[in-house]
The first five atom37 places (N, CA, C, CB, O) and aatype in JSON, in Angstrom:
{
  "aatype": [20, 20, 20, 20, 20, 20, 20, 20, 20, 20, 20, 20, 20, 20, 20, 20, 20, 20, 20, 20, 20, 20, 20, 20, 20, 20, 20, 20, 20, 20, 20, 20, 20, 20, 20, 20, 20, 20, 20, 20, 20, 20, 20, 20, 20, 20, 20, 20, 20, 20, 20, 20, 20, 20, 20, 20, 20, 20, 20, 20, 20, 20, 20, 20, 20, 20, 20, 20, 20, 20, 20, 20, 20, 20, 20, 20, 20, 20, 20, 20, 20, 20, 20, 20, 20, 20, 20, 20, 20, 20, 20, 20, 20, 20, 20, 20, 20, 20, 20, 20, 20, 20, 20, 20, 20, 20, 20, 20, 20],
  "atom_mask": [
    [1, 1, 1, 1, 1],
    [1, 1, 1, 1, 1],
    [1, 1, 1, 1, 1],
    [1, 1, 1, 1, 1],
    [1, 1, 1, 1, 1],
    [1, 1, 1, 1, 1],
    [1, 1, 1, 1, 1],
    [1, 1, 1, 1, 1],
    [1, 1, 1, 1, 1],
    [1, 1, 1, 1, 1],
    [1, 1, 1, 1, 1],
    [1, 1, 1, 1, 1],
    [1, 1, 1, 1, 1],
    [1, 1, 1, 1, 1],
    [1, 1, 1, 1, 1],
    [1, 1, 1, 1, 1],
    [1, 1, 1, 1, 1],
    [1, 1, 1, 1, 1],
    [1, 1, 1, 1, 1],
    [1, 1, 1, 1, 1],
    [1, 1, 1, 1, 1],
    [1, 1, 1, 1, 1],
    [1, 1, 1, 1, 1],
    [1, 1, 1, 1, 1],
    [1, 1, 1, 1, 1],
    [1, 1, 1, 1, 1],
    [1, 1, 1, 1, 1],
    [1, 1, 1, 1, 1],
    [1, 1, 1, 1, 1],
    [1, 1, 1, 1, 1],
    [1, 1, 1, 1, 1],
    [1, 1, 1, 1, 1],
    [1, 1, 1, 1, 1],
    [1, 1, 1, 1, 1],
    [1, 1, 1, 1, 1],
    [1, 1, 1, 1, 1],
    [1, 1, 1, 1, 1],
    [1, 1, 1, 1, 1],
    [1, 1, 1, 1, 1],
    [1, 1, 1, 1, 1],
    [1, 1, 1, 1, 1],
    [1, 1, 1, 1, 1],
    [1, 1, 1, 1, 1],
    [1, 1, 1, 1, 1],
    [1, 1, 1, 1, 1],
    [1, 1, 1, 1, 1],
    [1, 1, 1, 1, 1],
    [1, 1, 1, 1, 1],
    [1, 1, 1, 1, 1],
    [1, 1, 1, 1, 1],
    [1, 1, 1, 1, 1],
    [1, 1, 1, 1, 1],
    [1, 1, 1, 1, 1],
    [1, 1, 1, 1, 1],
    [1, 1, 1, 1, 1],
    [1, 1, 1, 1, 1],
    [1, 1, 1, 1, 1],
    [1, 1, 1, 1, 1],
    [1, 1, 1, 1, 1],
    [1, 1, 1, 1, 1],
    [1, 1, 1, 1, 1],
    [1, 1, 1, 1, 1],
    [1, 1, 1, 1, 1],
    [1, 1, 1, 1, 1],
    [1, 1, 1, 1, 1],
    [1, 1, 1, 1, 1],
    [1, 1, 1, 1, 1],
    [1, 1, 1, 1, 1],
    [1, 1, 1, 1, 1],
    [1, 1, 1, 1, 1],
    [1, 1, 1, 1, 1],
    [1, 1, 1, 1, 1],
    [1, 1, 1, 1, 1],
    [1, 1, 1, 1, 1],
    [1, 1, 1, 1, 1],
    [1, 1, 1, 1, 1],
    [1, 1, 1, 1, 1],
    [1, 1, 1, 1, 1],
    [1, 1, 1, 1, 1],
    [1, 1, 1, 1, 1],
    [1, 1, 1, 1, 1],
    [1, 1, 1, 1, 1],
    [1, 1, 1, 1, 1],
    [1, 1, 1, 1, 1],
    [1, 1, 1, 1, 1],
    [1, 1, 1, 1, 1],
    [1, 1, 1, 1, 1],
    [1, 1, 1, 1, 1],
    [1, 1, 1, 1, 1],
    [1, 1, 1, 1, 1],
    [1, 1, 1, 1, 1],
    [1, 1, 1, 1, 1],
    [1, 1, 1, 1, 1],
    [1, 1, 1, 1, 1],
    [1, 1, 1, 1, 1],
    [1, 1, 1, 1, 1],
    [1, 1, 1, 1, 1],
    [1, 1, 1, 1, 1],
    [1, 1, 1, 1, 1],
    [1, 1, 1, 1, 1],
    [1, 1, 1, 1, 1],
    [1, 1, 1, 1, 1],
    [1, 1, 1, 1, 1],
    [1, 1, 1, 1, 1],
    [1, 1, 1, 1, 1],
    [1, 1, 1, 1, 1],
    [1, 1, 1, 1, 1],
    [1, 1, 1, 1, 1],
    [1, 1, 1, 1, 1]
  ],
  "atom_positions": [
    [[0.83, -1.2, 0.0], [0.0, 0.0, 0.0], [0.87, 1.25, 0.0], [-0.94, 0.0, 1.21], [0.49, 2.3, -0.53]],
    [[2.04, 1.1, 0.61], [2.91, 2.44, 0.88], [3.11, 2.79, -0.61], [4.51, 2.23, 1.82], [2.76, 3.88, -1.06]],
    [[3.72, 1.81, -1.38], [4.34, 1.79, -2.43], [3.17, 2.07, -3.53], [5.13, 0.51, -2.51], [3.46, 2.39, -4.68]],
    [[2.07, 1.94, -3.16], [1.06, 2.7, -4.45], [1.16, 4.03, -3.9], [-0.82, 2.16, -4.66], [1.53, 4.87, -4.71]],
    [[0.88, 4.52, -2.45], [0.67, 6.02, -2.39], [1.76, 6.62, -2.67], [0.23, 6.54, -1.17], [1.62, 7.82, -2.92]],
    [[2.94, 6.17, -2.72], [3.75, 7.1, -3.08], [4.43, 7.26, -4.55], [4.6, 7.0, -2.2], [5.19, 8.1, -5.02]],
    [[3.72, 5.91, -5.12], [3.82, 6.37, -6.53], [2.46, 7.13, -7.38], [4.2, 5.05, -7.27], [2.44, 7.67, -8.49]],
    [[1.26, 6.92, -6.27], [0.42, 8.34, -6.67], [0.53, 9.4, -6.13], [-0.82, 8.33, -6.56], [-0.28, 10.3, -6.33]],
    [[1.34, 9.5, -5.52], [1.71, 11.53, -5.07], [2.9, 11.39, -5.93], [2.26, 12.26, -2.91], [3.59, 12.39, -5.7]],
    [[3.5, 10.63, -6.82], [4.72, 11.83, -7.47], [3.93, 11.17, -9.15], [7.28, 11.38, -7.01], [4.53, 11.0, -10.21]],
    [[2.84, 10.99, -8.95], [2.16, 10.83, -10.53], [1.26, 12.37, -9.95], [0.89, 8.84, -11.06], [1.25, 13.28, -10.78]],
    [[0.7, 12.58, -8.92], [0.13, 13.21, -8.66], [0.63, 14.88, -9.16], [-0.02, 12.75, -7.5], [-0.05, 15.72, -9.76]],
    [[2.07, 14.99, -8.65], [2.77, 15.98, -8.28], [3.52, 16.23, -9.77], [3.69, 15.63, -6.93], [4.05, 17.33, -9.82]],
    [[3.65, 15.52, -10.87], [4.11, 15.66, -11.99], [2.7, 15.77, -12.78], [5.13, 14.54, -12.33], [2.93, 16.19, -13.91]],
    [[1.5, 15.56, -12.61], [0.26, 15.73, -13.05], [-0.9, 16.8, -12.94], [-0.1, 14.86, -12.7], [-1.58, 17.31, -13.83]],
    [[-0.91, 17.0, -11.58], [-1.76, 17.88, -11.29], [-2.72, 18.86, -12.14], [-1.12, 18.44, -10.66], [-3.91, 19.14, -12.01]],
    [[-1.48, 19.38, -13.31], [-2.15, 20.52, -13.23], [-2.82, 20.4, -14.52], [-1.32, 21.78, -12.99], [-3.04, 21.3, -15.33]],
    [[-3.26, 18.51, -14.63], [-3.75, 18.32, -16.06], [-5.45, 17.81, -15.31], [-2.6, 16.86, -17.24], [-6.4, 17.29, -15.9]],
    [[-5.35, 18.13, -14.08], [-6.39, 17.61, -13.43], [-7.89, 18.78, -13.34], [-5.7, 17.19, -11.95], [-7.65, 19.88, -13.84]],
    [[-9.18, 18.63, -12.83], [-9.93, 19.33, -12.38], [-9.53, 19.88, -11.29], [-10.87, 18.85, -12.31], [-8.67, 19.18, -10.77]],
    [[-9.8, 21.03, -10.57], [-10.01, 21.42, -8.96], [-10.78, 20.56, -8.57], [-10.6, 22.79, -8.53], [-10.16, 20.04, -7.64]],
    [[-12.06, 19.87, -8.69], [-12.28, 18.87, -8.21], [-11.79, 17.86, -7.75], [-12.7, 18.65, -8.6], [-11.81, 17.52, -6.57]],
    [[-11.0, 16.94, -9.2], [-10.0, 15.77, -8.45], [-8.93, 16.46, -7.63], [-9.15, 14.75, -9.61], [-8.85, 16.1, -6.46]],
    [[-7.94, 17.59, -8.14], [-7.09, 17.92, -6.78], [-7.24, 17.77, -5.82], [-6.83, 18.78, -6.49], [-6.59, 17.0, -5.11]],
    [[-8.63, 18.83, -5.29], [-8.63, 18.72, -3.89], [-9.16, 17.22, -3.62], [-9.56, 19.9, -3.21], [-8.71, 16.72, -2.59]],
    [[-10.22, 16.26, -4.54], [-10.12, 14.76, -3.21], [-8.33, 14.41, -3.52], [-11.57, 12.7, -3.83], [-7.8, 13.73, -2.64]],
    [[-7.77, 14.67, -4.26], [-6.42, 13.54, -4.18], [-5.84, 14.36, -3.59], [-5.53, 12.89, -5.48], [-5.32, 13.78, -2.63]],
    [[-5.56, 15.62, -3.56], [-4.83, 16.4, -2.04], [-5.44, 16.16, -0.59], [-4.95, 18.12, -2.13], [-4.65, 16.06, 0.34]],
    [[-6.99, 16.05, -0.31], [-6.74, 15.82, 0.77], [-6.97, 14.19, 1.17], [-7.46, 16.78, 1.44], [-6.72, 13.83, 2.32]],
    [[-7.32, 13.5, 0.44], [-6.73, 11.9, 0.17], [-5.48, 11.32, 0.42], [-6.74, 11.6, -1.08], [-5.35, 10.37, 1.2]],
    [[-4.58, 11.83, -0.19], [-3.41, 11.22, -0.57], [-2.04, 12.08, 0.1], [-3.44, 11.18, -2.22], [-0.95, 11.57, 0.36]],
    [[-2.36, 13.31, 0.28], [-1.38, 14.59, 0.63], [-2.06, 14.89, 2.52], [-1.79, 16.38, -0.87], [-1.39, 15.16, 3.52]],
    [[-3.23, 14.74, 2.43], [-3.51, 15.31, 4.04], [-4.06, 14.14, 4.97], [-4.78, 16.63, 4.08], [-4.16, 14.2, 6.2]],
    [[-4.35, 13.21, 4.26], [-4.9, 11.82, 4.65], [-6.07, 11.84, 5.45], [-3.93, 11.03, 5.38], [-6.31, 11.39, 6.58]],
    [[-6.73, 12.44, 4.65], [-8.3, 12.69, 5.1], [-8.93, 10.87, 4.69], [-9.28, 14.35, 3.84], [-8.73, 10.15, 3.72]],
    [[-9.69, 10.7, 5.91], [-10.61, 9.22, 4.96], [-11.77, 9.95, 3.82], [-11.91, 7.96, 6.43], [-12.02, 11.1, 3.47]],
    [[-12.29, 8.6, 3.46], [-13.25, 9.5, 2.9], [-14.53, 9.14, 2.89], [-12.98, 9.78, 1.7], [-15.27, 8.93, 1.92]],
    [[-14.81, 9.07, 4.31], [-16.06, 10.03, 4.79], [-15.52, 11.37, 5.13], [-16.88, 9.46, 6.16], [-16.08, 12.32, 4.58]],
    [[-14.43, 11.65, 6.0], [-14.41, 13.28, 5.9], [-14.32, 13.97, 5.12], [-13.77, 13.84, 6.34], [-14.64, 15.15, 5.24]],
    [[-13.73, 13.32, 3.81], [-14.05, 14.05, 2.53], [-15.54, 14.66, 1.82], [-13.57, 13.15, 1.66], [-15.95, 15.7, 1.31]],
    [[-15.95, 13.55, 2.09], [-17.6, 13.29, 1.63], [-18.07, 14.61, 2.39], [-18.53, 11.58, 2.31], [-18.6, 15.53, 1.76]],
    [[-17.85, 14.68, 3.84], [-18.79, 15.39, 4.41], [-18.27, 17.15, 4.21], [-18.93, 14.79, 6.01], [-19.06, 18.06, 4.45]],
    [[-17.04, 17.36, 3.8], [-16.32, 18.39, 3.25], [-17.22, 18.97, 2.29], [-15.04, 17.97, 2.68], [-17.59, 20.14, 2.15]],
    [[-17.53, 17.78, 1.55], [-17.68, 18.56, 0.0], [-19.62, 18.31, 0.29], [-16.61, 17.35, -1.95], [-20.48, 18.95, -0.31]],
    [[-19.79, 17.66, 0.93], [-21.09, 17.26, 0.98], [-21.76, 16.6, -0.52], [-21.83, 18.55, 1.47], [-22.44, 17.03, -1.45]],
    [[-21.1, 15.23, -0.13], [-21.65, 14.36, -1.33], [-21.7, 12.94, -0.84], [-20.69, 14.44, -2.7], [-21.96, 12.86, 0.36]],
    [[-21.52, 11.76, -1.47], [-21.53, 10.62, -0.76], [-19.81, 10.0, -0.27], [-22.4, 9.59, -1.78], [-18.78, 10.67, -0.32]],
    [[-19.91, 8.93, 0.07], [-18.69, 8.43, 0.0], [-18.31, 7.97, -0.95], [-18.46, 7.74, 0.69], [-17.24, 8.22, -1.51]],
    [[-19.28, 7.08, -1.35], [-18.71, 6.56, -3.36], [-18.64, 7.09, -3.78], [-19.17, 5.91, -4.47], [-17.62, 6.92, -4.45]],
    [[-19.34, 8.37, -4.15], [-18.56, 9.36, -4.77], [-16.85, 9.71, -4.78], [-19.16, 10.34, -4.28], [-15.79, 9.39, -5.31]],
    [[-17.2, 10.23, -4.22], [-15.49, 10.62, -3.72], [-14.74, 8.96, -3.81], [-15.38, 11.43, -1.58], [-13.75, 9.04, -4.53]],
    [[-14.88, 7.82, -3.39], [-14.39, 6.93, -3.72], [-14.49, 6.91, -5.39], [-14.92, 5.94, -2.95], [-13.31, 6.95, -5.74]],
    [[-15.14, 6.87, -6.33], [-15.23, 6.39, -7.38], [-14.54, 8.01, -8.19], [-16.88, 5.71, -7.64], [-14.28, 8.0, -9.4]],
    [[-14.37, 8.96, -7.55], [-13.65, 9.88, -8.15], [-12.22, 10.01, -7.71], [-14.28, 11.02, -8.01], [-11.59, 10.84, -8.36]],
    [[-11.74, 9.55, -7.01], [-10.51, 9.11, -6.11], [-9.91, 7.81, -7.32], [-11.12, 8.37, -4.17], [-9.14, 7.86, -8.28]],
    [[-10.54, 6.96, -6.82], [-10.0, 6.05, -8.39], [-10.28, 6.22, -9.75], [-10.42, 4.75, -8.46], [-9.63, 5.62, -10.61]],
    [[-11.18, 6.98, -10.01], [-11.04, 7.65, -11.7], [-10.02, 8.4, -12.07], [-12.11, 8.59, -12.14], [-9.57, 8.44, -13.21]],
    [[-9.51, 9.2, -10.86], [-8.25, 10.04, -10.87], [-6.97, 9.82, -10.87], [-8.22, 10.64, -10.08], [-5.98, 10.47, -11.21]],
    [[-7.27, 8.04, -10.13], [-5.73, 7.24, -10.14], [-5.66, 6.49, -11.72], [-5.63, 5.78, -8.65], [-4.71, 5.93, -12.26]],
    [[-6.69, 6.66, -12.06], [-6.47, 5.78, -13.42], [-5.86, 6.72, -14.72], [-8.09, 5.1, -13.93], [-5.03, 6.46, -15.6]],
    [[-6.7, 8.02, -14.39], [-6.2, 9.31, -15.09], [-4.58, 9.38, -15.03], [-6.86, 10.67, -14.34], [-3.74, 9.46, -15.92]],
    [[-4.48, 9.32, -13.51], [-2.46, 9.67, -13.6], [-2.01, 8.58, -14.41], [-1.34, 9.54, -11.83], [-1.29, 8.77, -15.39]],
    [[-2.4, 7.36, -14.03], [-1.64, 6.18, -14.34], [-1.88, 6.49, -16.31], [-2.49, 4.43, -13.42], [-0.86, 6.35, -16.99]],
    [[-2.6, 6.69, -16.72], [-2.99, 6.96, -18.64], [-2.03, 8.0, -18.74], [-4.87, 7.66, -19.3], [-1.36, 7.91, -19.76]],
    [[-1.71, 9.12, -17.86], [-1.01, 10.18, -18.47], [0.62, 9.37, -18.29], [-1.32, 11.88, -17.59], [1.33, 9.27, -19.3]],
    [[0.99, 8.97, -17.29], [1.79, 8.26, -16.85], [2.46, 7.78, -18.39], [1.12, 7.22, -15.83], [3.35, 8.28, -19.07]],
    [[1.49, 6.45, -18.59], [1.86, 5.87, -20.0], [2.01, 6.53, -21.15], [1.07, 5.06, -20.37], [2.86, 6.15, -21.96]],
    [[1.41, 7.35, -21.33], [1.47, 8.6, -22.32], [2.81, 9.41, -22.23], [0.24, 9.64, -21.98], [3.49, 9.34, -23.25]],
    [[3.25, 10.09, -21.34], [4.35, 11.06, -21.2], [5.44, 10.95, -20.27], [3.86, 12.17, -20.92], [6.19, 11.91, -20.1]],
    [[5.64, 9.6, -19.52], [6.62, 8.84, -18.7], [7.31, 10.02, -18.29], [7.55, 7.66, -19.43], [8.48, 10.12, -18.66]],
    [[6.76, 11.01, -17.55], [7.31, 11.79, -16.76], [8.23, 10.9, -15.33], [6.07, 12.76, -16.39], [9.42, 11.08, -15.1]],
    [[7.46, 10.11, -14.65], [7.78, 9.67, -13.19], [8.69, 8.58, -13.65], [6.42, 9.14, -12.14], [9.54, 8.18, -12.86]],
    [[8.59, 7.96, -15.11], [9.43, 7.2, -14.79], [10.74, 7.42, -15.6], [8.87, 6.0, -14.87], [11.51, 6.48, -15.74]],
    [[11.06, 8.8, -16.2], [12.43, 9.37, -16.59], [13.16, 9.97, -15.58], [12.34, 10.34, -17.6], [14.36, 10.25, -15.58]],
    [[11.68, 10.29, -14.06], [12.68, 10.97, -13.24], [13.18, 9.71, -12.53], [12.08, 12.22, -12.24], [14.35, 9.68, -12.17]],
    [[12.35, 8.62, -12.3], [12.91, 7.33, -11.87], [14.77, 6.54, -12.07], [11.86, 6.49, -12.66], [15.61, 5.94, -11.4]],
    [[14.55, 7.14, -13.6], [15.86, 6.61, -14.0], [17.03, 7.51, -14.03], [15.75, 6.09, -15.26], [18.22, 7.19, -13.99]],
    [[16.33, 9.08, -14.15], [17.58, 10.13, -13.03], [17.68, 9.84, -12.13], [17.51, 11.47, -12.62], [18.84, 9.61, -11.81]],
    [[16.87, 9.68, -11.29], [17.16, 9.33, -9.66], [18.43, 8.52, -9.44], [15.92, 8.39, -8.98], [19.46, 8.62, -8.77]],
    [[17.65, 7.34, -10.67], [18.73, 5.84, -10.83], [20.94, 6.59, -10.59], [18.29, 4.94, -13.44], [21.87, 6.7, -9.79]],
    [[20.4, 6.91, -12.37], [21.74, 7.42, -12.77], [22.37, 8.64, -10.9], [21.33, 8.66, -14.78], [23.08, 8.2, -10.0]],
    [[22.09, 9.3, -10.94], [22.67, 10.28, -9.87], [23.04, 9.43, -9.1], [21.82, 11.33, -9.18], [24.2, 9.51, -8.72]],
    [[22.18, 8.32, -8.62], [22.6, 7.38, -7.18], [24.16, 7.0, -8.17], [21.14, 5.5, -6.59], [25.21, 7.63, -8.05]],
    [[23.95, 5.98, -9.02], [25.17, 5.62, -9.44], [26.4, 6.86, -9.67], [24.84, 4.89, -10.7], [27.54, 6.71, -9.23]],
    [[25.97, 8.01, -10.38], [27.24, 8.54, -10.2], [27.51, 8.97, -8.82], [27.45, 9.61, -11.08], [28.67, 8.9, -8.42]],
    [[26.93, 9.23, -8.33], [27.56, 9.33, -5.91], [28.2, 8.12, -6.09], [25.88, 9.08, -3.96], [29.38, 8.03, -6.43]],
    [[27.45, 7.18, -5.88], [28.6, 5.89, -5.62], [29.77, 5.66, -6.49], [27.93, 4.53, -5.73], [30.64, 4.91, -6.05]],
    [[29.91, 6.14, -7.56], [31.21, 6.18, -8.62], [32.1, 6.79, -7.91], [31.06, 6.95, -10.04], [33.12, 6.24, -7.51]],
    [[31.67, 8.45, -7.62], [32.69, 9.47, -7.73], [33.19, 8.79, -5.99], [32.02, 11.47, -8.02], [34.16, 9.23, -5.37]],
    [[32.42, 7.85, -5.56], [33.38, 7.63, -4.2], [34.22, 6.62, -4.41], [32.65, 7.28, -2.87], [34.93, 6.41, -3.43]],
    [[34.45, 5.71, -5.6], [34.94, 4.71, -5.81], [35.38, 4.89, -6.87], [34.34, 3.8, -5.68], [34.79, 4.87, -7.94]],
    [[36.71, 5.12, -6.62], [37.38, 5.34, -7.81], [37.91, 4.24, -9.02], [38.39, 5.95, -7.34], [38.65, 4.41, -9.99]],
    [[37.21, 3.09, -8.5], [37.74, 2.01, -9.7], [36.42, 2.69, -11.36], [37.24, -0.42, -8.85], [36.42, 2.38, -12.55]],
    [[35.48, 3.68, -10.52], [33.96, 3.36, -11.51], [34.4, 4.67, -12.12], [31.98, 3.27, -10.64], [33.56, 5.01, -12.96]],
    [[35.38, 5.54, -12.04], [35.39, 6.69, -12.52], [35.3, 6.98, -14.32], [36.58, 7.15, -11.87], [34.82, 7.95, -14.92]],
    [[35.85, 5.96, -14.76], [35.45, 5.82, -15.98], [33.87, 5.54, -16.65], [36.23, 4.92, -16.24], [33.54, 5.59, -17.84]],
    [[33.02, 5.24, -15.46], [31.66, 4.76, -15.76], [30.77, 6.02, -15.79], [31.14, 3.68, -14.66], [29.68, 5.97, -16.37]],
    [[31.2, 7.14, -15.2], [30.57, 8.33, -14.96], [30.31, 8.78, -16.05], [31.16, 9.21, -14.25], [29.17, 8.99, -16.47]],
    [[31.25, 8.96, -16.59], [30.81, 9.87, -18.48], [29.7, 9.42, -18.62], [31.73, 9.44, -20.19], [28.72, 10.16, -18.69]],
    [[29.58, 7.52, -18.7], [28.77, 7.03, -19.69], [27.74, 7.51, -18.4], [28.96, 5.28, -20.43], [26.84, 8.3, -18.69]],
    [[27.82, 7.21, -17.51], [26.07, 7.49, -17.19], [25.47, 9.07, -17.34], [25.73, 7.04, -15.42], [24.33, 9.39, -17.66]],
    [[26.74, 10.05, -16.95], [26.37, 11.51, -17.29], [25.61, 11.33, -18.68], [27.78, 12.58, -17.42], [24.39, 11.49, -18.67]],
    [[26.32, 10.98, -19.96], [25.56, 11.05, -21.05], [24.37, 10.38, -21.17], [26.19, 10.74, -21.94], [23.52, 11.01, -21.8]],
    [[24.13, 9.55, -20.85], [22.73, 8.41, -20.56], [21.74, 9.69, -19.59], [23.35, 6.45, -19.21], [20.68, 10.03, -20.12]],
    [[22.04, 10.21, -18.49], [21.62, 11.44, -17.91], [21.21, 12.41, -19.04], [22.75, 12.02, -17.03], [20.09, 12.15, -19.48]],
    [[21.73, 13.29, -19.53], [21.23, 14.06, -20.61], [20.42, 13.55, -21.96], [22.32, 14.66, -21.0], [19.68, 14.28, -22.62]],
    [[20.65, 12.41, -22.2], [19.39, 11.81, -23.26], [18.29, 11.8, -22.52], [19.54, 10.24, -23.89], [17.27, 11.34, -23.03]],
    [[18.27, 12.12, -21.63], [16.62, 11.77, -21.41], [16.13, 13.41, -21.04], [16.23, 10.4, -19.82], [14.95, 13.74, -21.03]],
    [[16.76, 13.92, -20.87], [16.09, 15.72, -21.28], [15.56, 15.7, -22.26], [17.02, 17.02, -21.54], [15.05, 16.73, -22.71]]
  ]
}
């Protein structure tokens, strides 16, 4: 479970602003303030399935844009590369490996 919410707050957080104010605020205070959702429901004054069934229409939305424009998962593989060059530049047998991942780093800009 950890591991879905936190790959829907950085689909969230690279997405947002392709979203309604509607879905924001349930997936901000869903996912970002950890409201349940009945307190959501009673926020907005609607049901709970509601807000449940707009809560997961919204995760399906990130996950389509997701596949579409692999934002989260180019920053995934910067993340990757940076970890490896830290651990290079401390180990100097990998110092030759750095270029190649620096350049592998800039193809994906």
């Amino acid at each position: 479970m950890l591991e879905k919410t936190t790959r829907i707050n950085y689909l969230f957080d690279f997405y947002q602003s392709l979203l309604t104010p509607k879905q924001r605020n349930y997936m901000e205070l869903y996912y970002l303030e950890d409201y349940s959702l009945g307190e959501i429901s009673e926020t907005f004054n609607v049901s709970r399935q509601a807000v449940y069934d707009n809560i997961r229409r919204t995760e399906a939305m990130l996950e389509e844009y997701e596949d579409k424009l692999l934002l989260y998962g180019k920053f995934e593989k910067r993340q990757q590369l940076i970890q490896k060059i830290i651990e290079a530049v401390n180990d100097t047998e990998q110092n030759n490996q750095v270029h190649d991942w620096l350049e592998q780093l800039q193809e994906l800009e």
